[in-house]
KOLKESE-719715 format. One record per residue: residue in three letters; residue number from 1; z, y, x of N, C-alpha, C, O in turn. Coordinates in pm, whole numbers, plus 32768, in hexadecimal, padded with zeros to 4 digits. Layout:
<sites>
<site><code>ALA</code><pos>NUM</pos><n_w>Z</n_w><n_v>Y</n_v><n_u>X</n_u><ca_w>Z</ca_w><ca_v>Y</ca_v><ca_u>X</ca_u><c_w>Z</c_w><c_v>Y</c_v><c_u>X</c_u><o_w>Z</o_w><o_v>Y</o_v><o_u>X</o_u></site>
...
</sites>
This chain:
<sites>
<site><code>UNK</code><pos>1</pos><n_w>8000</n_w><n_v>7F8B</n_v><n_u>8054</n_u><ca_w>8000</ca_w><ca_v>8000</ca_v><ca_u>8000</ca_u><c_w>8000</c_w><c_v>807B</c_v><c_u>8059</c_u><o_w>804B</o_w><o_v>8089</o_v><o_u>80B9</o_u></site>
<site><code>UNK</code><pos>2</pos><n_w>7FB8</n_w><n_v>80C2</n_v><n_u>803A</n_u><ca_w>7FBB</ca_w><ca_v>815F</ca_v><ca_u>809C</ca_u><c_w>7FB1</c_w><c_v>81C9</c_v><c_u>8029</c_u><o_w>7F53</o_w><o_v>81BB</o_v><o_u>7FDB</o_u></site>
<site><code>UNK</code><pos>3</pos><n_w>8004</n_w><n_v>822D</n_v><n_u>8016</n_u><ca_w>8060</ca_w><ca_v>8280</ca_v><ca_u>7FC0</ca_u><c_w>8058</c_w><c_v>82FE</c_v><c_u>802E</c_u><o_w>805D</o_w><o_v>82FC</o_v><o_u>80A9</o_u></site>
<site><code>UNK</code><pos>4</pos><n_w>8049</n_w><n_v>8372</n_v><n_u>7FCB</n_u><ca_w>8051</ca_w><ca_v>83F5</ca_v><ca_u>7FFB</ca_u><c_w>805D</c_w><c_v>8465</c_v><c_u>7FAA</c_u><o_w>8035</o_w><o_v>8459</o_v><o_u>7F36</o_u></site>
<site><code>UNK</code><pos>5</pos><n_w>8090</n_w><n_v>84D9</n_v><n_u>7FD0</n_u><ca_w>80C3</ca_w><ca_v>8528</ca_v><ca_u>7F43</ca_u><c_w>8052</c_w><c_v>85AB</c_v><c_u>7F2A</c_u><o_w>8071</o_w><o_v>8622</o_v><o_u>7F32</o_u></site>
<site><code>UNK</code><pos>6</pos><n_w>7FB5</n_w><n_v>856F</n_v><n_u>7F06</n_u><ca_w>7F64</ca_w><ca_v>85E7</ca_v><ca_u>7F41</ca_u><c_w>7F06</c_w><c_v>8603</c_v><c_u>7EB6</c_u><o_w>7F48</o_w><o_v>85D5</o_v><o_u>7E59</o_u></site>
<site><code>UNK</code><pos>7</pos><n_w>7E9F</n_w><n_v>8631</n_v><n_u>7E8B</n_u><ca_w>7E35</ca_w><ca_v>8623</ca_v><ca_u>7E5A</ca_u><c_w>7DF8</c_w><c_v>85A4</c_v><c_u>7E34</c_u><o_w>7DAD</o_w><o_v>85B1</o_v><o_u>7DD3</o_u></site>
<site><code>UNK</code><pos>8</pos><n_w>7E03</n_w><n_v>8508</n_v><n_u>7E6F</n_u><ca_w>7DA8</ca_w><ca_v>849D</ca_v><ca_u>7E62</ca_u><c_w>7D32</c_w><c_v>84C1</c_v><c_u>7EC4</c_u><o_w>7D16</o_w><o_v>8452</o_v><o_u>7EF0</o_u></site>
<site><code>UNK</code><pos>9</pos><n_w>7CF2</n_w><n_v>8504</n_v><n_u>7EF2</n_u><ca_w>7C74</ca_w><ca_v>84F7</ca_v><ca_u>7F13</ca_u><c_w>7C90</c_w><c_v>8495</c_v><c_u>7FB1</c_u><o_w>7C31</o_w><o_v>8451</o_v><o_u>7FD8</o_u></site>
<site><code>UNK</code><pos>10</pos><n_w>7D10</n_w><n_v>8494</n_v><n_u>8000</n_u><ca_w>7CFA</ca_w><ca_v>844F</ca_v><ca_u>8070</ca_u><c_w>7CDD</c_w><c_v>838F</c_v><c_u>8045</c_u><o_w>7C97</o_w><o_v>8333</o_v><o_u>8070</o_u></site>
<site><code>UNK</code><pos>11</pos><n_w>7D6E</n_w><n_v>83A9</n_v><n_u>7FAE</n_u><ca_w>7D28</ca_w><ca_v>8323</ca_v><ca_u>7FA6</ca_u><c_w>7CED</c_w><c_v>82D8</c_v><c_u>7F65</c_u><o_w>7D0C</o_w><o_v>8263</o_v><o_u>7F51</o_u></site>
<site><code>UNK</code><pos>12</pos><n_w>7C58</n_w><n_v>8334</n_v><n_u>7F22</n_u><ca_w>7C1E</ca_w><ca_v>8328</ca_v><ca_u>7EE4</ca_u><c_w>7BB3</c_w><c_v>8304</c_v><c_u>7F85</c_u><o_w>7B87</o_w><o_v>8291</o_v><o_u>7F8E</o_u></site>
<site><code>UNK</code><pos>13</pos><n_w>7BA2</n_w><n_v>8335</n_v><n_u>7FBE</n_u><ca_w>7B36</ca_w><ca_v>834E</ca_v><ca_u>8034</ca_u><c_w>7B7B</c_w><c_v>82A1</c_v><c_u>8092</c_u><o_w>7B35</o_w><o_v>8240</o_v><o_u>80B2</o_u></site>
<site><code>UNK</code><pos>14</pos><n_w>7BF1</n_w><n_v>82AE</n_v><n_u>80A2</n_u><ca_w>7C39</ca_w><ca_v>821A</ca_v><ca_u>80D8</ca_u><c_w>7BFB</c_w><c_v>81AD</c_v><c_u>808F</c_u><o_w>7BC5</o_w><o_v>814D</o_v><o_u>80C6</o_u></site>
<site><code>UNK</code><pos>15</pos><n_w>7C03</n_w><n_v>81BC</n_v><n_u>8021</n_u><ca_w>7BEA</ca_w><ca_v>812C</ca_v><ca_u>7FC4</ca_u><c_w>7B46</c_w><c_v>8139</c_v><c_u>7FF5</c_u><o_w>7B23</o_w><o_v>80E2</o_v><o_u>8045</o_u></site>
<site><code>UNK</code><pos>16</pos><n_w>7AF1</n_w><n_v>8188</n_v><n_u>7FD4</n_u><ca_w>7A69</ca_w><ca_v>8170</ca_v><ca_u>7FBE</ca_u><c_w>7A2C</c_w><c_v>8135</c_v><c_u>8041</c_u><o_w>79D6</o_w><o_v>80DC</o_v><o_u>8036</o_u></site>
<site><code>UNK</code><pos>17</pos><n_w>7A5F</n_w><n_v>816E</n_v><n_u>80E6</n_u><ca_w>7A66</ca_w><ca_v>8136</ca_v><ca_u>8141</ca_u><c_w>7A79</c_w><c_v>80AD</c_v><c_u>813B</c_u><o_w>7A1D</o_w><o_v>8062</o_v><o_u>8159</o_u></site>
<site><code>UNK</code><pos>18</pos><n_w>7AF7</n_w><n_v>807C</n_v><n_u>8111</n_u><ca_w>7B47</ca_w><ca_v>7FED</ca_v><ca_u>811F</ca_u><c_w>7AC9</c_w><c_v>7F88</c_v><c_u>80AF</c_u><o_w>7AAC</o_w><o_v>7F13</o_v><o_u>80C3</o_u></site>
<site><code>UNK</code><pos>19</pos><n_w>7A9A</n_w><n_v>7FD0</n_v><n_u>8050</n_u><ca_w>7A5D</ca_w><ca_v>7F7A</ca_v><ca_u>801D</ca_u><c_w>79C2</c_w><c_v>7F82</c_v><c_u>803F</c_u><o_w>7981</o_w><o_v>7F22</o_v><o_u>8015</o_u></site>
<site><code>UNK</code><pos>20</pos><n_w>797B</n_w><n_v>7FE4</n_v><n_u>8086</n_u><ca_w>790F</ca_w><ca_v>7FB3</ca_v><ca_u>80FC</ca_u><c_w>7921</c_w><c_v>7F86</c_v><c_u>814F</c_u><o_w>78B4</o_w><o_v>7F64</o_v><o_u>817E</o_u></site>
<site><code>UNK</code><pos>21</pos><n_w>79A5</n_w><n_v>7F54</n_v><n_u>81B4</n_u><ca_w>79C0</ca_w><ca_v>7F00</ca_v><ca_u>821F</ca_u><c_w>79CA</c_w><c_v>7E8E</c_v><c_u>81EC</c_u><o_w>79E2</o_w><o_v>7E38</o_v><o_u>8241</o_u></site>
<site><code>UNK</code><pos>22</pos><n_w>79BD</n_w><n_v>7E55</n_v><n_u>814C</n_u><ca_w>79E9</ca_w><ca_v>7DBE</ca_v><ca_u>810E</ca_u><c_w>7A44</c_w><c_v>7D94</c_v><c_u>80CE</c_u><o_w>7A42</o_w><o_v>7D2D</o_v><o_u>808A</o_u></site>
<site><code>UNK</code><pos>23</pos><n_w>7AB7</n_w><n_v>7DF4</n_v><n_u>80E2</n_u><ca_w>7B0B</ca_w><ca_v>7E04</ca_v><ca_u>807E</ca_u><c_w>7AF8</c_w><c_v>7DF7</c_v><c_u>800F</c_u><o_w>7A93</o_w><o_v>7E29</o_v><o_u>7FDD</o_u></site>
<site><code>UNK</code><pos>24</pos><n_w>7B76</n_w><n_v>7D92</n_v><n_u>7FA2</n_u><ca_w>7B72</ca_w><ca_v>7DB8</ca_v><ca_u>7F21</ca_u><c_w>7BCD</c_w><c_v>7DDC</c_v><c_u>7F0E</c_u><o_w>7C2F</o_w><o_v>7D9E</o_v><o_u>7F35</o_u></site>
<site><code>UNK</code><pos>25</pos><n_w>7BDD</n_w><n_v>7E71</n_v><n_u>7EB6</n_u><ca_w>7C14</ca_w><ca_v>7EDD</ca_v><ca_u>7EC3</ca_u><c_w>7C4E</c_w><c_v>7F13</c_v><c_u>7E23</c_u><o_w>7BFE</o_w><o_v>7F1B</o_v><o_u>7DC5</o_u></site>
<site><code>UNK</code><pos>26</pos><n_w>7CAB</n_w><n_v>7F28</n_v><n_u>7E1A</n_u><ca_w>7CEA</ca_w><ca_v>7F51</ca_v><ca_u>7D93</ca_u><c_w>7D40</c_w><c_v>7FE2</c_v><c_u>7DBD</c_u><o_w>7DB0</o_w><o_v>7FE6</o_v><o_u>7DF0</o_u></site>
<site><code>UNK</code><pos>27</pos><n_w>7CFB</n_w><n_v>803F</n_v><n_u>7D9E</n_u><ca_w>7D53</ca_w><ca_v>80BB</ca_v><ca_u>7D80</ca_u><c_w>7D95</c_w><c_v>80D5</c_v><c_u>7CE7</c_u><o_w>7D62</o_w><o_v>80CC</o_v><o_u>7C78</o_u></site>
<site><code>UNK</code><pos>28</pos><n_w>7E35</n_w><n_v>8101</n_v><n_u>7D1A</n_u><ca_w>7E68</ca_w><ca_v>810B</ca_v><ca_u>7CAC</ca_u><c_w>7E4E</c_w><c_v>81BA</c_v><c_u>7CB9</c_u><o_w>7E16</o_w><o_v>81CA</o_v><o_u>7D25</o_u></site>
<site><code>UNK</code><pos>29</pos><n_w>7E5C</n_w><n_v>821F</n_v><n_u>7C87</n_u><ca_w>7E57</ca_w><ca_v>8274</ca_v><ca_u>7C59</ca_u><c_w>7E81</c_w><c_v>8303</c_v><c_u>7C0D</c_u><o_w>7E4B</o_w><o_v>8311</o_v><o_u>7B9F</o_u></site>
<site><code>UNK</code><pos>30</pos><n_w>7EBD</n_w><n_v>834A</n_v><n_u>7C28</n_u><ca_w>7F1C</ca_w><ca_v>83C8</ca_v><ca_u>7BB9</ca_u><c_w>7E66</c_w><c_v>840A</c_v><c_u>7BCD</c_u><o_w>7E0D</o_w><o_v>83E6</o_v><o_u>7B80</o_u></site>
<site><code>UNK</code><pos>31</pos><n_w>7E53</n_w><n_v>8459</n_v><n_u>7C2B</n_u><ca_w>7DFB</ca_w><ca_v>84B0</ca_v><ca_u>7C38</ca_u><c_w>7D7B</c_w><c_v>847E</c_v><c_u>7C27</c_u><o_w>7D49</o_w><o_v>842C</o_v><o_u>7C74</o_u></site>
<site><code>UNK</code><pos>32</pos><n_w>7D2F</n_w><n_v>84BF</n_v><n_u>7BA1</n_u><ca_w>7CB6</ca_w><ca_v>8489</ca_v><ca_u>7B6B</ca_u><c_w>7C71</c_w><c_v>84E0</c_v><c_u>7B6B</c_u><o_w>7BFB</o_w><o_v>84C1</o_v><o_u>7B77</o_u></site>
<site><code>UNK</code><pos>33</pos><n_w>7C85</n_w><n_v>8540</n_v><n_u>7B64</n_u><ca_w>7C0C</ca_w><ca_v>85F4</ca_v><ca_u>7B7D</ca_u><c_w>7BA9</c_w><c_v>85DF</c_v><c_u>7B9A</c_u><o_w>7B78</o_w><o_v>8595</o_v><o_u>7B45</o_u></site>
<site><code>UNK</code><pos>34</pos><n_w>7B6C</n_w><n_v>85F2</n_v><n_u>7BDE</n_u><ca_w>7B09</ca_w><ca_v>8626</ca_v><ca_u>7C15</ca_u><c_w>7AC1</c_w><c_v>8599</c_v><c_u>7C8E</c_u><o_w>7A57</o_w><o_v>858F</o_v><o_u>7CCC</o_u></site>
<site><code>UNK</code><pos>35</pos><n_w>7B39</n_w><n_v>8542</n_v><n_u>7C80</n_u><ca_w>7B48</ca_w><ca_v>84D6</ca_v><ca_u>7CFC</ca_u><c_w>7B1E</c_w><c_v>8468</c_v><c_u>7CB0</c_u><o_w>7B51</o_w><o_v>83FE</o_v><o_u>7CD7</o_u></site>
<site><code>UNK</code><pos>36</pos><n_w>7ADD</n_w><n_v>845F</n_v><n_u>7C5E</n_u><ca_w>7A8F</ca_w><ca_v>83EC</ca_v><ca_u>7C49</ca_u><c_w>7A5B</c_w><c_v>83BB</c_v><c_u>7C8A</c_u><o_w>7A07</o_w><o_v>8402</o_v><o_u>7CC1</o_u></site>
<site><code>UNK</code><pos>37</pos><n_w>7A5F</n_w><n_v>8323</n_v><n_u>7CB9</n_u><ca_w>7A21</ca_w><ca_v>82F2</ca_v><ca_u>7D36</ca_u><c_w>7983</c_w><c_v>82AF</c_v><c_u>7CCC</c_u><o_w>797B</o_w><o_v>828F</o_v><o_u>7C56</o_u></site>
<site><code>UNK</code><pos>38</pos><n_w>7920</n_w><n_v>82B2</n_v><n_u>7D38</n_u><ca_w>7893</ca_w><ca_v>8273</ca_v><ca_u>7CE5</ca_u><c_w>78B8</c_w><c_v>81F1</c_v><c_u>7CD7</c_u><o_w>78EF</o_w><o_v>81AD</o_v><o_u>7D2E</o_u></site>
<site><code>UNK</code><pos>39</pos><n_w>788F</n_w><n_v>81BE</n_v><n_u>7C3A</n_u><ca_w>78D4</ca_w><ca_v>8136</ca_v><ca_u>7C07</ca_u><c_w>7866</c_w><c_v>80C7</c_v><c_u>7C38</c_u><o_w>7868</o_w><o_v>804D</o_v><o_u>7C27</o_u></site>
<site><code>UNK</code><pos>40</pos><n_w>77EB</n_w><n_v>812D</n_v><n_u>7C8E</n_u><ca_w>77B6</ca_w><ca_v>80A0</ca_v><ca_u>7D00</ca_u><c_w>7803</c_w><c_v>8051</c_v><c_u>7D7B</c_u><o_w>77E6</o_w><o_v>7FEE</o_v><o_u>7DBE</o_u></site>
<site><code>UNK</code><pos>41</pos><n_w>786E</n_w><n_v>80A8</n_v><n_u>7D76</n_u><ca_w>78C7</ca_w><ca_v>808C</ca_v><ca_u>7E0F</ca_u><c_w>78FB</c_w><c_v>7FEF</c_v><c_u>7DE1</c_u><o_w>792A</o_w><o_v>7FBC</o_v><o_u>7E47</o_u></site>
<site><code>UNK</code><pos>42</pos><n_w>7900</n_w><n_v>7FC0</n_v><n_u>7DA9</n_u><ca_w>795B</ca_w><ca_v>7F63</ca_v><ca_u>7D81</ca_u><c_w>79CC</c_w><c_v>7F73</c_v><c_u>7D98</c_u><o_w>7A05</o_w><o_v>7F10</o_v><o_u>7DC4</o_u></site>
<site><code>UNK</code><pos>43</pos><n_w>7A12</n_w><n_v>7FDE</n_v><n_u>7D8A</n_u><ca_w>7AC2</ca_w><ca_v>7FD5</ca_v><ca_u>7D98</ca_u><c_w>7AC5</c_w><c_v>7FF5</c_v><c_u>7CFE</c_u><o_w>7A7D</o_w><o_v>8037</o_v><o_u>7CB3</o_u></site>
<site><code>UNK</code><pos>44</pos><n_w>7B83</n_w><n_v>7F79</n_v><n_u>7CE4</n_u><ca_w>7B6C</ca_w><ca_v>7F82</ca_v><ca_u>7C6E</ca_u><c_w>7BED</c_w><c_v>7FF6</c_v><c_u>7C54</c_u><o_w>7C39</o_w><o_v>7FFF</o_v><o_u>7CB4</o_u></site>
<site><code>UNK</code><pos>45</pos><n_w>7C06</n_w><n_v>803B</n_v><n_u>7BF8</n_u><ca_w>7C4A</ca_w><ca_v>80D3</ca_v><ca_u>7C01</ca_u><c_w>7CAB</c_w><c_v>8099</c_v><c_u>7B8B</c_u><o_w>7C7A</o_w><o_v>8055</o_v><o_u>7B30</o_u></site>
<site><code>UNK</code><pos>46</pos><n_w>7D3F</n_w><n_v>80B8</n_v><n_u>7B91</n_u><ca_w>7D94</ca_w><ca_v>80BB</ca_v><ca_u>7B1F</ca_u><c_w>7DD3</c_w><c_v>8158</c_v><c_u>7B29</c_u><o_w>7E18</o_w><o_v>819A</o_v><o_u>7B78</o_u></site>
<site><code>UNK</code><pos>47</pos><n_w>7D92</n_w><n_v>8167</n_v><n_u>7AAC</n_u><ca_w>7DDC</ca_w><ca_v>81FF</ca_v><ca_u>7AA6</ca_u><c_w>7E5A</c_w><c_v>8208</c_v><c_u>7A7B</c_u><o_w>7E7E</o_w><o_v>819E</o_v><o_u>7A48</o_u></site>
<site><code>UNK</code><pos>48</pos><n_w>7ECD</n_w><n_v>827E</n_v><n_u>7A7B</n_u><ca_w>7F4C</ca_w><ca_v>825B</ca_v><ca_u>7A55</ca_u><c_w>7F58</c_w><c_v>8311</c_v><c_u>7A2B</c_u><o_w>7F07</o_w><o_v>836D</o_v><o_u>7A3B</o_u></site>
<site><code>UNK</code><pos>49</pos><n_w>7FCB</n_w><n_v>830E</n_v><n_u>79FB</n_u><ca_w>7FEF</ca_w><ca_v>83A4</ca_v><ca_u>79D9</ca_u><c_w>809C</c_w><c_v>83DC</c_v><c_u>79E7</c_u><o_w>80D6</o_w><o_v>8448</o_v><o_u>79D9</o_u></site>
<site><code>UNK</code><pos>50</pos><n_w>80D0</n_w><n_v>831F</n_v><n_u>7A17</n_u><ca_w>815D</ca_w><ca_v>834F</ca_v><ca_u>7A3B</ca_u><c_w>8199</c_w><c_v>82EB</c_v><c_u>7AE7</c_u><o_w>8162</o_w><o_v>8288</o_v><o_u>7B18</o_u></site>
<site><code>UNK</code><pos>51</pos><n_w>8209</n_w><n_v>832F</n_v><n_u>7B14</n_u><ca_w>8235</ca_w><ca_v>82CC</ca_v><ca_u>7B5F</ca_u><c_w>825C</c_w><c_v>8256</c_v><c_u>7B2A</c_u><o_w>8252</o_w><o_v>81FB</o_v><o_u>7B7C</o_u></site>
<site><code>UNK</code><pos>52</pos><n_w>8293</n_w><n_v>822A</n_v><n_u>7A9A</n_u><ca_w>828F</ca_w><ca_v>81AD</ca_v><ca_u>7A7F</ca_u><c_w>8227</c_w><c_v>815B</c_v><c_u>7A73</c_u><o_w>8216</o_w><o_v>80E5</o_v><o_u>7A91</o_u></site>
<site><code>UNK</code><pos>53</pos><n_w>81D3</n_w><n_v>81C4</n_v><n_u>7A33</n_u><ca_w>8141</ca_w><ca_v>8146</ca_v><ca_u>7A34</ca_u><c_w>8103</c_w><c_v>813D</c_v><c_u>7AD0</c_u><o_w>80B9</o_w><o_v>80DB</o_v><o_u>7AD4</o_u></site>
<site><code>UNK</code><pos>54</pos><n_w>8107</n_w><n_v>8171</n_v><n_u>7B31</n_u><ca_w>80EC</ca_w><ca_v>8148</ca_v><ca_u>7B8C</ca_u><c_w>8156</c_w><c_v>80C9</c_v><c_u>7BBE</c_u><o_w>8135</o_w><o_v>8053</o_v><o_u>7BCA</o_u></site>
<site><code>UNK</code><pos>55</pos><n_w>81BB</n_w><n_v>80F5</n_v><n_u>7BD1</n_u><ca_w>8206</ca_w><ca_v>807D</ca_v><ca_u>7BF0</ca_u><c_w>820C</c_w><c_v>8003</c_v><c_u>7BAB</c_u><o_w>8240</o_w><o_v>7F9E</o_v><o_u>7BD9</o_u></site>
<site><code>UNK</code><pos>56</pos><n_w>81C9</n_w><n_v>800F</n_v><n_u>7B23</n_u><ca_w>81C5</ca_w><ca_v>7F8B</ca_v><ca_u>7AE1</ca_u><c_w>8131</c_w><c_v>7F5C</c_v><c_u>7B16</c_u><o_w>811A</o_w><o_v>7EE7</o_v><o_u>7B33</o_u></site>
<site><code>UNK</code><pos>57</pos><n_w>80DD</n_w><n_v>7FB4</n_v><n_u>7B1D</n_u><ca_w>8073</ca_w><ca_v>7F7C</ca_v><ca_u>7B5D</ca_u><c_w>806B</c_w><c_v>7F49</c_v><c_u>7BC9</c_u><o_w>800A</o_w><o_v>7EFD</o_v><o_u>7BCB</o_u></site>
<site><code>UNK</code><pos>58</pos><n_w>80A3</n_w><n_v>7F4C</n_v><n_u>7C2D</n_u><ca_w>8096</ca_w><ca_v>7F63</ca_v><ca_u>7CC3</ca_u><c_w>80FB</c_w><c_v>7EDE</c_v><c_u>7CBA</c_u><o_w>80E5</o_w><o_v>7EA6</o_v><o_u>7D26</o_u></site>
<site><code>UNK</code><pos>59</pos><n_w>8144</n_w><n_v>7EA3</n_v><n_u>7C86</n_u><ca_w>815A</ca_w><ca_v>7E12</ca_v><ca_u>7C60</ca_u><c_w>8139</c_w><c_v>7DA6</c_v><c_u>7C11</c_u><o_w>8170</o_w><o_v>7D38</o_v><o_u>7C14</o_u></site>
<site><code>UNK</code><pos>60</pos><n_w>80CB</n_w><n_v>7DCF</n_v><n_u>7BBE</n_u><ca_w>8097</ca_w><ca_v>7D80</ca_v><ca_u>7BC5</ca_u><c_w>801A</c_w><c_v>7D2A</c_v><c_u>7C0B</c_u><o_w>8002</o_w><o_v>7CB7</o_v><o_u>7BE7</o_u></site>
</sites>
């Protein structure tokens, strides 16, 4: 898991990397703006809108 308290765009740009190196890649998500990743990337995106739903996500 790599966590940061910013905009999303670093790890929006991390994931899309990780998943052209072969990675399969699941971003969980608060920041949805403007940071839509292209849904050709194959990363698959869970959006959330609280710290609980991330943390419920991010276990399962």
């Amino acid at each position: 898991m790599i966590t940061n308290r910013s905009s999303g765009r670093q790890g929006y740009a991390v994931a899309e990397v990780a998943q052209r190196l072969g990675a399969h890649v699941t971003l969980v998500s608060a920041a949805r703006r403007e940071l839509a990743l292209d849904v050709t990337t194959g990363v698959e995106v869970i959006p959330v809108d609280t710290a609980a739903e991330m943390a419920e996500a991010l276990l399962e």
